[in-house]
N, C-alpha and C positions, 0 to 999 in steps of 0.2 A: 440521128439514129432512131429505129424503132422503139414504141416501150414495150419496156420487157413485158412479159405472159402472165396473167394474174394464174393458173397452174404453177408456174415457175414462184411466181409470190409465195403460193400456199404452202408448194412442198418445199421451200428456205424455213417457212414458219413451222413446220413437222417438227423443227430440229431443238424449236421452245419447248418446253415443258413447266406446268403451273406446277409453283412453289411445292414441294411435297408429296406429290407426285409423281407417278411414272408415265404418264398421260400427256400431248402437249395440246397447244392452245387452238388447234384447230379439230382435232378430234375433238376435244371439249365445247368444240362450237362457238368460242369466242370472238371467232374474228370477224365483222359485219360487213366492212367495207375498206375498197381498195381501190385508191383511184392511183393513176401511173402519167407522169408525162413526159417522155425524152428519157432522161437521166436520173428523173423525181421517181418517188414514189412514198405518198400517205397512206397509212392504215387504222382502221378503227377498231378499237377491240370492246366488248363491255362486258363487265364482269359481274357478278351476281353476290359477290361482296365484297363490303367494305373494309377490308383489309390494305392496309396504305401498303406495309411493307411491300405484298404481295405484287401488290400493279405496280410498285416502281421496280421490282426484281424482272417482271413480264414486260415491261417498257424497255429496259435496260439489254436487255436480254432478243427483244424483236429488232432494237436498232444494232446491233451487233453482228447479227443474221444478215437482216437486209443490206447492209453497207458491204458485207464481203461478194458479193452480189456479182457480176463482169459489167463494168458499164453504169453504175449507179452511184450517183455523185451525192444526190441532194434524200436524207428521210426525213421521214416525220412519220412520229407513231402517237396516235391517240390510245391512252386508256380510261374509257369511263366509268366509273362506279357507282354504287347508292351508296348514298351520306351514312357514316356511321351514326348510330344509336348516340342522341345528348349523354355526356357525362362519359362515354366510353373513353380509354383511355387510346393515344396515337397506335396505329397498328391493329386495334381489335377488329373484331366481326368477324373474326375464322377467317378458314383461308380455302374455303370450299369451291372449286371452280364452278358446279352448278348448286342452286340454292336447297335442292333435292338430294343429294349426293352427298351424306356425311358419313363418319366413322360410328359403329352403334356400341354405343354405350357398352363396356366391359368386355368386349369382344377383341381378341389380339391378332387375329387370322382370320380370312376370308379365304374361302379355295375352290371355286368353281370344279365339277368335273362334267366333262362334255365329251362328246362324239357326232363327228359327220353324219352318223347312221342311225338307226337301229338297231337293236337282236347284236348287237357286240358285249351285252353285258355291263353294260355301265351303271345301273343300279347296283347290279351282283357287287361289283366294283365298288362304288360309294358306300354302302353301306360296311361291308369289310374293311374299309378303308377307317370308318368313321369307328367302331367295334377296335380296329390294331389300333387305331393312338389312344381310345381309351384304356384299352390293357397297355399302352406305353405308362400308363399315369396322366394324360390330359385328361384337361373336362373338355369335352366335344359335343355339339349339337352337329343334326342331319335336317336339310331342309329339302325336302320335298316340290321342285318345282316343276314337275312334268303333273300339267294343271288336268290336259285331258283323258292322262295312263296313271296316277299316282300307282305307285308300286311299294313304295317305302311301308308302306303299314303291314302291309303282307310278312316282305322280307325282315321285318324288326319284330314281329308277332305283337303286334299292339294296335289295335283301332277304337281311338277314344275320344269322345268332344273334348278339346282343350278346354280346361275352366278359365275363370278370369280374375283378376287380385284386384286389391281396392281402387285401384288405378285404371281397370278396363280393357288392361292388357291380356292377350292370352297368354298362358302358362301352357309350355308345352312339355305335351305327355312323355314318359321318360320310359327307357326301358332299355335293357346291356347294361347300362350307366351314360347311354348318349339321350342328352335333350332330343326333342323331333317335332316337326311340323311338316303338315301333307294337307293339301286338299282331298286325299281319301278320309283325315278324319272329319270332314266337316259336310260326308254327303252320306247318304244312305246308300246300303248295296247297291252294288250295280245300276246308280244313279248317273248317266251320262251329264255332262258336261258340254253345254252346247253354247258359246261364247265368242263374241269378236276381240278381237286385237287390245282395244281398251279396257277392256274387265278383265283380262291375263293380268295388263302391265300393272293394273293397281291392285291388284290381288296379290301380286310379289311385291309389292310396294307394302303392302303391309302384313306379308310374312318376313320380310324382314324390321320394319319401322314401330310395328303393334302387337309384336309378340315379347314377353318376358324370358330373351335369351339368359338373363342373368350373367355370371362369369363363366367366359369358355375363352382358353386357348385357340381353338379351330373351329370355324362353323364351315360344314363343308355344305356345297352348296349342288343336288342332283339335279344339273339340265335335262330339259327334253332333248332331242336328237336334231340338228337341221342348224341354223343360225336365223330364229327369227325375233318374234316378240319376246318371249321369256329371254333371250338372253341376252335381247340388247338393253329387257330395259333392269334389268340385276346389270348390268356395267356400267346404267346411268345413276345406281341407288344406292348404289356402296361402294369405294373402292377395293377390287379385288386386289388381293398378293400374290394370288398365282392362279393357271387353269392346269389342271391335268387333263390329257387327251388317253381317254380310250378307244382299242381297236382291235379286229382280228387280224392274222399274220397276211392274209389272202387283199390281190392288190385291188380287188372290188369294194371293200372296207378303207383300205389305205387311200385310195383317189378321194375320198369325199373327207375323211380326214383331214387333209391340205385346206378343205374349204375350213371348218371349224378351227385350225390354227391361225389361217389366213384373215377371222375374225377377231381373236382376240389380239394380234397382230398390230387391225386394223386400230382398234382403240384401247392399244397402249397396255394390254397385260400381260405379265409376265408369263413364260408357258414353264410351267416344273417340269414337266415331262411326257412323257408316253407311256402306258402301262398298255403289254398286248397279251390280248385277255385271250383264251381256248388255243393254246399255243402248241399243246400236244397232246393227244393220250396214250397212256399207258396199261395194256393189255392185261389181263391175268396173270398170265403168263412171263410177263416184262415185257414184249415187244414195244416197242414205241414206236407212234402210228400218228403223223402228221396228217389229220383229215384237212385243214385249212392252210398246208404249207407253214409254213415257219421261218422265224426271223425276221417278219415283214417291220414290226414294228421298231424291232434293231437298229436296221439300215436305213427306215425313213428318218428317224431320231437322230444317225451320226448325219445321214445325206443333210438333214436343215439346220445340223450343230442343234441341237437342244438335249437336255437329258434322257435317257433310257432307265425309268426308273423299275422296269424289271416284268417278267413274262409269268403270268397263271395258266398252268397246264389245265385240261379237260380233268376235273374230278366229279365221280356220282355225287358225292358228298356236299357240292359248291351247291349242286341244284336241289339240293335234297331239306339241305338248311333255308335255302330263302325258301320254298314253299313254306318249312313247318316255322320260319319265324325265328329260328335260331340260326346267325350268320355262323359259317366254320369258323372263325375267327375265337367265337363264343364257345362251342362246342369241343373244340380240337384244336385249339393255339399250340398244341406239340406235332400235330399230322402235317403230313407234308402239303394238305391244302390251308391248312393256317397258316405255316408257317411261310407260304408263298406271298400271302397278303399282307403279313408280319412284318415283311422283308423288303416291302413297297413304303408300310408305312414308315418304318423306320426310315427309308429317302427321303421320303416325305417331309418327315420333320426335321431329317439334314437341311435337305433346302429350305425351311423357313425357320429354321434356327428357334 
């Protein structure tokens, strides 16, 4: 017989997932080598700690996969590690699948929010979102990581140099009651931003690793638009718990959406749901006046089974508050534009308990 496809390999191995994680071993980039012959097939994997349990759970767990296999009689799975640290006890050295990628200190939630696009409002979004869990009673921080547009300083009415505590860490500027970090507060006006690929990814590398988030329930986390640097490398440097997708109802929005799900997808994070943002407005007079169609984001949410975690109509007021700094949220938690965003976060925190 032929050997089987080392694609056919890979995507058996899709079905591993590192200990603790929702992530598996090939998204995590573990797997090195795969030789195949006839009815065999050996695998390498190496890991970047030394956590015993871990690789014998990932061992355990690849020969399981590969043996249900059509045709494959004989495995073998390598897993390699670095020695733990003398004196550690069996099992230590975390259980981190990359050496980069840990849990930040006092932080209970991570929550990515994204969009395929632009101009859909997804700061409008983040930051309201970030404003209704803290009126829920969370501590919440906002991170700012659209390196080349920050917008969050604007919409939070605060632009400040973080200080730094005895440690060297920045302390970030607070204001609603949410912690915040943006590269608008560390540039002078209208100071462009002119940067390659690797001075993003360690730039979000240490808005999240070297800032003093202190204790927060939720750090919500504002992508730029697209799927490229900033978001792959925030899904290499923390584990996230969930992304939310924002969108408008219109299917020019909705197409490139698919791409942004289709990412967090690709490495293993969970999606909360879909919030579709300028869903309608509402006249003077009452007329309701769908300028972007409506529903869009409904039926793409039931069409992929994921949540609908609920529609913001067109209000003066949404745009009115991020210009002067103060979200609706903050301003009119009883109006019907607060209480739309109110009504998200409260999903929100359904789904992450």
């Amino acid at each position: 017989m032929s050997s089987i496809s080392q694609e056919t390999i890979l995507n058996a191995l899709k079905a591993v997932k590192y200990p603790g994680y929702s992530r598996d071993v090939v998204s995590f980039g573990l797997v090195k080598n795969i030789a195949t012959n006839a009815d065999a097939i050996a695998v390498t994997l190496q890991l970047t700690s030394a956590n015993i349990e871990a690789a014998k759970q990932i061992k355990a767990d690849c020969e399981v996969v590969l043996k249900s296999l059509a045709g494959v009689r004989v495995v073998h799975v390598d897993v390699n590690q670095p020695a733990a640290a003398a004196g550690a006890p069996a099992g230590a050295g975390g259980s981190t699948p990359w050496a980069n990628q840990n849990r930040v200190p006092g932080i209970k939630r991570v929550v990515a929010v994204a969009s395929g696009k632009g101009g859909v409002g997804k700061s409008t979004t983040s930051v309201n979102l970030a404003c209704g869990l803290r009126h829920l009673g969370a501590r919440v921080g906002l991170l700012d990581c659209d390196i080349y547009g920050p917008s969050v300083p604007l919409m939070m009415g605060i632009n400040q140099r973080p200080g730094l505590n005895e440690q060297e860490r920045m302390i970030p500027p607070t204001n609603h009651g949410v912690k915040l970090m943006s590269m608008g507060f560390l540039l002078n006006d209208d100071q462009p931003v002119i940067w390659r690929g690797p001075m993003i990814q360690r730039t979000i590398q240490q808005f999240i690793t070297v800032v003093d988030w202190g204790e927060l329930d939720y750090l919500l986390v504002d992508l730029p638009p697209g799927t490229g640097d900033a978001q792959l490398t925030l899904c290499q440097t923390v584990p996230l718990d969930g992304g939310v997708i924002v969108t408008t109802p219109q299917e020019a929005s909705l197409g490139v959406v698919r791409k942004g799900i289709g990412m967090f997808e690709k490495v293993n994070v969970p999606i909360l749901g879909i919030v579709e943002n300028m869903s309608y407005y509402t006249t003077p007079n009452g007329e309701r006046v769908e300028i972007f169609g409506h529903g869009g984001g409904r039926n793409e949410a039931e069409r992929l089974k994921i949540p609908f975690l609920g529609e913001v109509p067109l209000y003066t007021e949404i745009r009115e508050g991020g210009d002067r700094g103060v979200p609706v949220v903050v301003s009119g938690p009883d109006k019907p534009s607060g209480q739309a965003f109110l009504k998200i976060a409260e999903a929100l925190r359904s789904k992450l308990g």
